[in-house]
Residue, then its C-alpha position, 0 to 999 in steps of 0.5 A: x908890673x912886668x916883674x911880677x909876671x916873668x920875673x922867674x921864667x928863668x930858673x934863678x939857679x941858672x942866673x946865679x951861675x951866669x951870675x957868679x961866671x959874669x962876675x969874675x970875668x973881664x974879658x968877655x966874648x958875645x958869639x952868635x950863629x953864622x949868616x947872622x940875622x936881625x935877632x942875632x945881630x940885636x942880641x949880641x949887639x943888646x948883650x955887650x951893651x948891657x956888659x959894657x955898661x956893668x965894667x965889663x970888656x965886652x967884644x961881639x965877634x961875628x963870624x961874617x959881616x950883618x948884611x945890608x938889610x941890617x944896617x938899620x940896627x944902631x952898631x950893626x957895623x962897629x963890631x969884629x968879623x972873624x972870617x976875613x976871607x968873606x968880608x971882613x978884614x986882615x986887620x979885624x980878623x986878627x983883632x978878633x982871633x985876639x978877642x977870642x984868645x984872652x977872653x974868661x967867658x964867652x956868651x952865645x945869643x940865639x944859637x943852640x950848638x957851637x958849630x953854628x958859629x961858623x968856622x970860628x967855632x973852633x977856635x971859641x971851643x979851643x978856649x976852655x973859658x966857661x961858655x954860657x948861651x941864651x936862645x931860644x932854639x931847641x935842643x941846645x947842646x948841653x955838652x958844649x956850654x956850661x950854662x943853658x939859658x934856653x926858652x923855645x916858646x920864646x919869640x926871639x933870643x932878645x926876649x930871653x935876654x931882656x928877661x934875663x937882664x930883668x932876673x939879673x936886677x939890672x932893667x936899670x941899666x937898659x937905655x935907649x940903645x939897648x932897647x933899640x937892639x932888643x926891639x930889632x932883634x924880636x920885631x925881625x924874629x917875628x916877621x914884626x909880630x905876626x909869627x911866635x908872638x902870641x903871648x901877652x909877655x911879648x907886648x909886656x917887654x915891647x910896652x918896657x922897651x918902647x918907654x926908652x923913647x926910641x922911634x918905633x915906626x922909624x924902625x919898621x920902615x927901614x926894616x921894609x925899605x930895600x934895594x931896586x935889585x932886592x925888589x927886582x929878584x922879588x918879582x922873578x922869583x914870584x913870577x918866574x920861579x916858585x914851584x907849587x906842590x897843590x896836593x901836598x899844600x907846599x911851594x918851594x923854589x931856587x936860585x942858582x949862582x948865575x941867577x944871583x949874578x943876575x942880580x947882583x945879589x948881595x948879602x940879606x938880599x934875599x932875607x925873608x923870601x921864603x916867607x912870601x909863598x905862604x901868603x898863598x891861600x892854601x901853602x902851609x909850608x915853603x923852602x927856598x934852596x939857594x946855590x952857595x960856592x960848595x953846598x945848598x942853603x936851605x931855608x924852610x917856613x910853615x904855618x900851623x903844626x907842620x914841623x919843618x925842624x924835623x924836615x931840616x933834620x932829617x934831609x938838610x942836615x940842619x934844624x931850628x923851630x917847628x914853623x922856621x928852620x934852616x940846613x945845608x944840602x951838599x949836592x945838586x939844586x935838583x937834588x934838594x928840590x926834588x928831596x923837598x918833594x919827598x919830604x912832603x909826602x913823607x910829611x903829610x900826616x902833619x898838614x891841616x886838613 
């Protein structure tokens, strides 16, 4: 029985607390990190559902609009925005600037501090409402929230909400939208199951989710499915693009404005990139620096012990897990590139020989 075995993962001092704040809430706001991915968007999404289905007035508010990689997640598209000047609207901001306001408690999926938010942080953190988060990220900010739910050696923020709602005695209440949302959220964190997937609980909540009849494979191939352009700037990065760095096992690469203008990059078309240079034989890590409006995206992978969190902090002014973290680097393209370069040597000591 999947009870027997992660029923207590969660320390049960820790669900009575978001027991007794969830219980005396109404209004009650989902928040997840900028630039939401598939584990963000299918967490949120999972978690309002679950709350919806209990009498609660759940809202999930997205800082920026899910990209179009996403839309294959069912209610991707039906929820607030908060930054309307990028792609949301008046209409939606104001609603969920609203949302904020009155909420009684709010719930952070799959981030660990409150300024990965967004812009919206502010205002979430100027409503003294308790703040409770479920992730799966490392150092959480304890100052910030009033309960940490938070297991990194989790595969995605879904499985900590799965076994979350599981704790809270509701399994009942998962159907097969739920289920579909959670199913996303730990198939894209996992780049579908192939990294931080390793543990048998994993396949356990997978096997739990699948028996509410949703269409697995459907799923995947929609995941895969893409854009001509996509597939286009796919091929000029890997033939044109991507550096390797032979002494120090790594490759990187960039993209800058005039690039993405090329080709007619919208938002998530470059999702996952980063990953292709360790199909590589001999890459163990690789970045991808890409040219926003007044900073760099930083985004960098790795395979085995090299620990590109602590490169993310360190240079990038970012974080996240040993083997897939992220930053942002205010200064030049070059400048990150060549950075990276350094960090590699600095780093060395970590490379599997």
């Amino acid at each position: 029985m999947i009870q027997d075995v992660i029923e207590r993962i969660i320390r049960p001092e820790l669900i009575e607390q978001a027991r007794a704040i969830i219980d005396r809430s109404q209004k009650i706001v989902i928040t997840t990190h900028m630039s939401p991915d598939g584990d963000a968007v299918g967490s949120a999404l999972a978690l309002a559902n679950y709350l919806r289905k209990k009498g609660k007035q759940a809202n999930v508010v997205f800082n920026d609009t899910p990209g179009d990689n996403l839309r294959f997640i069912p209610g991707s598209r039906s929820e607030l925005v908060f930054d309307n000047q990028r792609d949301g609207t008046p209409d939606t901001h104001d609603q969920a600037i609203q949302a904020i306001h009155e909420a009684e408690c709010f719930i952070c999926t799959d981030l660990n501090a409150p300024t990965r938010m967004g812009d919206m942080h502010k205002e979430v953190m100027a409503n003294g409402a308790p703040k409770i988060i479920i992730d799966h990220h490392l150092e959480p900010d304890e100052e910030a929230f009033d309960v940490i739910i938070s297991h990194p050696e989790a595969s995605a923020a879904c499985e900590v909400l799965y076994t979350f709602i599981l704790q809270m005695g509701d399994d009942s209440l998962i159907d097969q939208q739920i289920a579909t949302q959670l199913y996303c959220g730990m198939m894209t964190d996992t780049g579908q199951f192939i990294y931080s997937s390793s543990r048998p609980q994993v396949y356990m909540i997978v096997a739990r989710l699948l028996q509410e009849g949703f269409d697995k494979e459907k799923l995947h191939r929609d995941l895969v499915l893409e854009p001509e352009r996509r597939t286009r700037l796919k091929g000029y990065v890997l033939q044109q693009k991507v550096q390797i760095l032979p002494a120090s096992k790594a490759a990187y690469f960039s993209l800058n404005k005039a690039e993405l203008k090329r080709f007619n990059h919208q938002k998530g078309d470059s999702e996952g990139f980063v990953n292709m240079p360790l199909d590589i034989y001999g890459i163990q890590v690789s970045a991808y620096f890409r040219e926003e409006k007044n900073f760099v995206k930083v985004s960098l992978r790795s395979k085995g012990e090299f620990p590109v969190n602590l490169v993310a902090q360190k240079f990038y002014n970012g974080g996240g897990h040993r083997n897939a973290a992220g930053g942002e680097f205010f200064g030049t393209l070059q400048q990150a590139e060549l950075l990276f370069v350094k960090a590699m040597q600095l780093f060395a000591n970590y490379l599997e020989k």
